[in-house]
N, C-alpha and C positions, 0 to 999 in steps of 0.2 A: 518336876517339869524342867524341860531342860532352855537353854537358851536359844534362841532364835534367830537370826541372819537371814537377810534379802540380800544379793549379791548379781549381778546384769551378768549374765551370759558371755563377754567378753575373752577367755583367754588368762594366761597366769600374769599379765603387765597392765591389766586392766588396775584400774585404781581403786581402792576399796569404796565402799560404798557406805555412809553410815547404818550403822544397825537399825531395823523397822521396828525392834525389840528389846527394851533393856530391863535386866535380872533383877529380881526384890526377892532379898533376903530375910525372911523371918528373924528377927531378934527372938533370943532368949529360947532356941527348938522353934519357934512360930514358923507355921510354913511360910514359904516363898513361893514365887514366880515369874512372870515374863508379863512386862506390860506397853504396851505401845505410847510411841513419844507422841507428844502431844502436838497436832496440827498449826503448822505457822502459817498465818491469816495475811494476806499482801494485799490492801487495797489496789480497785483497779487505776491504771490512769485513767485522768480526768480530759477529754480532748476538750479543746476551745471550741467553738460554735464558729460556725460561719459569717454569722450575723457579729461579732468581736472582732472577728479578723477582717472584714471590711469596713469597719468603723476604724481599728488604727489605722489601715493603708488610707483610709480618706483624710484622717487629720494628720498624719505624717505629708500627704501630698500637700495639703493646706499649709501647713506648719513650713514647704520648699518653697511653695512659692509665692508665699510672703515674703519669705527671706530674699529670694530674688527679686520679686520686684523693688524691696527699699534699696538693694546694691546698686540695683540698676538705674535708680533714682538718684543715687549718691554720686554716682560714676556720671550723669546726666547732667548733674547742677555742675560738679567738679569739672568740666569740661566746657560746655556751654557756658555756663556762669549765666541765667536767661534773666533776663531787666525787662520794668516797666518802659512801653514807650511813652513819648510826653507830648502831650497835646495841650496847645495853649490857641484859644479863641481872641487873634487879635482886635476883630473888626466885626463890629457886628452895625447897617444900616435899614430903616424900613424907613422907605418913600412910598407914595401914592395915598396916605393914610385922612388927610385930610381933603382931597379931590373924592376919596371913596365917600367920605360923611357925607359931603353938598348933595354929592350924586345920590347918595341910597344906594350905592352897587359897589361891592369889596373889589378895588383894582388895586391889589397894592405889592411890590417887587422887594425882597430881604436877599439883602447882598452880607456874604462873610467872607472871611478870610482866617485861615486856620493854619495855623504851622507848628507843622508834628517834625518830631526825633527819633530817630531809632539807635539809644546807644548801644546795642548790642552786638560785639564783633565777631558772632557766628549765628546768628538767628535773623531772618529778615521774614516780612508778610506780606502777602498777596492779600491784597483788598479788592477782591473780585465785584462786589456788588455793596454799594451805600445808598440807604432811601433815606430822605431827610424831610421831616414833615414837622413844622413849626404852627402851633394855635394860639389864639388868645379870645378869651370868649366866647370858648366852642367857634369859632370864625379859625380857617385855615387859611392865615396872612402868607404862608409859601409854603413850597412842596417840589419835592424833583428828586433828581440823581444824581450824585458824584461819579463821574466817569471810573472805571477800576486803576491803580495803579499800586507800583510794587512800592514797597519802604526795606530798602535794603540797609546793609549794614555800616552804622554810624550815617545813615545818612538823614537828611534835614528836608522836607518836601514842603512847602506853601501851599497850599489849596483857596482859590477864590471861586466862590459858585454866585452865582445871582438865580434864586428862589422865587418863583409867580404863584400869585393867590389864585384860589377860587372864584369865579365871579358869580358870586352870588348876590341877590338882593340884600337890603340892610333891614331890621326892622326898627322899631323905633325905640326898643330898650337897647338895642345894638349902637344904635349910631348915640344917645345920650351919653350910654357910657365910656365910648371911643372918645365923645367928644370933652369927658371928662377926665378920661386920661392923657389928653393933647392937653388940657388946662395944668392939670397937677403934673407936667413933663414927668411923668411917669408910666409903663406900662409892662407888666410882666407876662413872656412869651414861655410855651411852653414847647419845649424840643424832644423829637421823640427822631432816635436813629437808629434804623435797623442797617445791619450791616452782617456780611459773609465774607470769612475770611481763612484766609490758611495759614500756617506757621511753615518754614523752610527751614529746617539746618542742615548744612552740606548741600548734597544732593539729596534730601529726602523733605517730601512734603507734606503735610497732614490732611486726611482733609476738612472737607470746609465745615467750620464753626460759624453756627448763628449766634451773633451778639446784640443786647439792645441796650442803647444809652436813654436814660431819661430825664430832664433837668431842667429848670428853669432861670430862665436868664432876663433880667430887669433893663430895662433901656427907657434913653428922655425921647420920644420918638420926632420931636420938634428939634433935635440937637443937630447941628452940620456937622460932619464927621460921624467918628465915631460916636456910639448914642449908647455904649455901654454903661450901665450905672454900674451894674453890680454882676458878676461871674462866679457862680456858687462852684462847689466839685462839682465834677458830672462823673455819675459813677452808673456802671456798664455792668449786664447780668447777660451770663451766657447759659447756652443749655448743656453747656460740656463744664469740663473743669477750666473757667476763665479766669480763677485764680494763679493756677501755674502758668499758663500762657501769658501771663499780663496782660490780657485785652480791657482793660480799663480806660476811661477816658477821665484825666486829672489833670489838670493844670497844674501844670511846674513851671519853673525857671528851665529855660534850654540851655543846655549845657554848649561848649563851643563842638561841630561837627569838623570831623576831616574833611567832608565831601557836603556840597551843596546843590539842590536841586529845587528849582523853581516848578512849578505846574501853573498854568493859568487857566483857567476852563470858561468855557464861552457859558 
């Protein structure tokens, strides 16, 4: 049997082509012949699935703009440099409290005075709307609104509001207990302030965050003057991130401002 060759029809510059067939020699006179090489096996490629290729493209997105937001965040603080503003409650008064007891009927007016700081020399806030609702014994001894105004940069605002109760009847575990906290010149008010508010830097403004402070504040209600015994922190809960904004209400030391500004509110 003789040898064998497969060869492509090409021409004499065609390139050889390997044999389909190679020779087996009998040893020793044993016959021989022509056997075919044996088949090379090439697994197929394996393609990815669709459902792979859009799980990386989603956590590679994830994975940008994470990264982005922390630069941007970095680049934010590094710039603004953004500060607590500081709010300190100098004056706190409740009159009408013992005319309310004789009477049976809650007449009574809470006068404050507040002076806030804004050290921050690129961030200022629009304080659009402040509800301020003061109890003591389920009794709402004042209530009302602080006018809007702005707290610009390094500036220093005083706030004086005078607050009107509810006129409501007393009942007579009402008026005992009023009339026991006139004896022990003691009496602790419960302050509840909702407030809406924007942050400014530059030209750009955010917008409005609802904040609520909640706190209470001890007074000798019999005292002239000031009738503050005791000023806990008042610490402020917003429904946005109130942390990076500093909308907190904390009594600090006011630091000295460049600029000053009075408000007096009727």
């Amino acid at each position: 049997m003789g040898e064998g060759y497969v060869y492509p029809n090409a021409g004499n510059n065609a390139p050889h082509a390997p044999p389909a067939y190679y020779t087996v020699t009998g040893g020793k006179g044993g016959p021989g012949g022509s056997l075919p090489y044996p088949a090379v096996y090439t697994a197929p490629k394996r393609r990815r699935s669709c459902c792979c290729c859009l799980w990386a493209w989603l956590c590679s997105l994830l994975v940008i703009f994470i990264v982005a937001v922390g630069i941007a965040a970095l680049v934010f603080w590094l710039v603004v440099r953004p500060k607590l503003p500081e709010y300190d409650v100098t004056d706190v008064r409740l009159t009408g409290l013992n005319d309310s007891v004789s009477r049976g009927q809650l007449n009574t007016g809470l006068s404050f005075t507040l002076d806030t700081y804004n050290p921050n020399k690129k961030m200022g806030f629009y304080y659009d709307e402040i509800n301020v609702r003061v109890e003591t014994l389920n009794l709402v001894v004042g209530e009302g609104q602080i006018p809007p105004f702005y707290h610009g940069h390094r500036n220093r605002t005083i706030v004086s509001q005078t607050l009107k109760s509810q006129q409501v009847p007393l009942s007579t575990d009402n008026k005992n207990k009023l009339l026991q906290a006139s004896n022990d010149n003691k009496l602790l008010l419960h302050v509840k302030v909702d407030v809406k508010t924007r942050v400014k830097v530059g030209d750009v403004k955010s917008n409005r965050i609802k904040v609520k402070v909640r706190c209470d504040v001890e007074i000798n209600p019999l005292k002239a003057g000031n009738q503050v015994l005791k000023l806990p922190e008042l610490h402020g809960s917003s429904e946005v991130v109130n942390s990076l904004l500093g909308l907190y209400f904390i009594p600090s030391p006011l630091a000295d401002p460049k600029r000053r500004t009075a408000l007096t509110l009727p």
